[in-house]
C-alpha positions as CSV (number, residue, x, y, z in Angstrom):
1,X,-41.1,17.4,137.7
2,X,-40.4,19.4,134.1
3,X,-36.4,19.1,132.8
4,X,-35.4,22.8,133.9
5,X,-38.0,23.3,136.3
6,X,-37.4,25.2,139.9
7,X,-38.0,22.9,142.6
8,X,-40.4,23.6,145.4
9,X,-39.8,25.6,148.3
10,X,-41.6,23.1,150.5
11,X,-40.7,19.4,149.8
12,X,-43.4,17.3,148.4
13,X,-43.2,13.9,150.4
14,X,-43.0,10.9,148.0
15,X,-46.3,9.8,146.7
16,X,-47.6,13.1,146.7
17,X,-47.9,15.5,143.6
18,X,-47.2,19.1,143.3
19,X,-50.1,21.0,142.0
20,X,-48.3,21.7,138.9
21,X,-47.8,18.2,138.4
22,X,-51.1,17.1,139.2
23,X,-52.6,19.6,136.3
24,X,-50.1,18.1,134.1
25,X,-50.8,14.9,134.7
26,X,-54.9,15.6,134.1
27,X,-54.4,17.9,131.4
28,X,-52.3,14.5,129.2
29,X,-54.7,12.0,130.5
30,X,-56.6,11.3,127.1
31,X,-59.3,9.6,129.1
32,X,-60.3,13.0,131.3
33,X,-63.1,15.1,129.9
34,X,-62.3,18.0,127.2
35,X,-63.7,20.3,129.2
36,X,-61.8,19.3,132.4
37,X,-58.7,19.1,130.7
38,X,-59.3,23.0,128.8
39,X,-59.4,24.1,132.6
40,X,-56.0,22.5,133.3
41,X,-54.3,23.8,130.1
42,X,-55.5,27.5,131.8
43,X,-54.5,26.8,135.1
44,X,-51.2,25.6,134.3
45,X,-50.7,28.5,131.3
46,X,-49.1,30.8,133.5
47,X,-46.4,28.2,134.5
48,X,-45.3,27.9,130.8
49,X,-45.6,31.1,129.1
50,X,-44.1,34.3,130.4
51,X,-46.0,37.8,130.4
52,X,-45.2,40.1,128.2
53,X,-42.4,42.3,129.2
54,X,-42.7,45.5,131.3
55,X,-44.1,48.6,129.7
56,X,-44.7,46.9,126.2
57,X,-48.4,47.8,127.7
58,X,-48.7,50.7,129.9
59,X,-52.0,51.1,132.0
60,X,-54.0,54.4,132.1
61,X,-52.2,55.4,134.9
62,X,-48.9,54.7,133.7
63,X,-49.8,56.6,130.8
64,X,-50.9,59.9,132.2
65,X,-47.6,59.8,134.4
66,X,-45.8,59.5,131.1
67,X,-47.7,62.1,129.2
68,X,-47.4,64.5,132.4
69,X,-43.3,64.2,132.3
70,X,-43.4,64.7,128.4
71,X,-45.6,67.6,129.2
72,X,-43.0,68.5,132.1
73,X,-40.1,69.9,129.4
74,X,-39.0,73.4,127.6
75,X,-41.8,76.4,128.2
76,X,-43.5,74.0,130.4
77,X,-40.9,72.9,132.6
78,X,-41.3,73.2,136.5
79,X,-38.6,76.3,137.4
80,X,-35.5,75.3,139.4
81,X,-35.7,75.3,143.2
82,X,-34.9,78.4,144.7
83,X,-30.9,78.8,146.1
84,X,-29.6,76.0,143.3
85,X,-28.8,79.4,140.9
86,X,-25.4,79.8,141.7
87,X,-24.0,84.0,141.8
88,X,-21.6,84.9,139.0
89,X,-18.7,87.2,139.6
């Protein structure tokens, strides 16, 4: 297993290899195919590299939510709920 890396929530029994380690293992072995070993590296990206971080891309959905709240201020804005006026003496 990786220095750092979380260890599984199922024990492995000795002998065995995680899958992680198993596409490790391939992906270093000089020996395995180029094409094999490309596979591996893409499998086993997603272990390595993080994604990027939450709403550095927004989706079309996420965007029309956003442009509907931006919409949703001054002239535009919804009026207040009725009874939340309070009666000046």
């Amino acid at each position: 297993m990786l220095p750092g890396a979380v260890p599984p929530a199922v024990p492995i029994p000795s002998g065995l290899l995680s899958p992680l380690d198993y596409m490790l293992q391939v992906l270093n072995d000089p020996k395995v195919e180029p094409e094999r070993r490309d596979r591996m590296a893409q499998a086993a990206a997603p272990f390595f590299h993080a994604r990027p971080a939450a709403g550095a891309e927004l989706g079309k959905k996420d965007r029309q939510k956003q442009a509907a709240h931006d919409r949703a201020v001054g002239k535009l804005a919804p009026p207040a709920p009725p009874g939340t006026a309070t009666k000046l003496n």
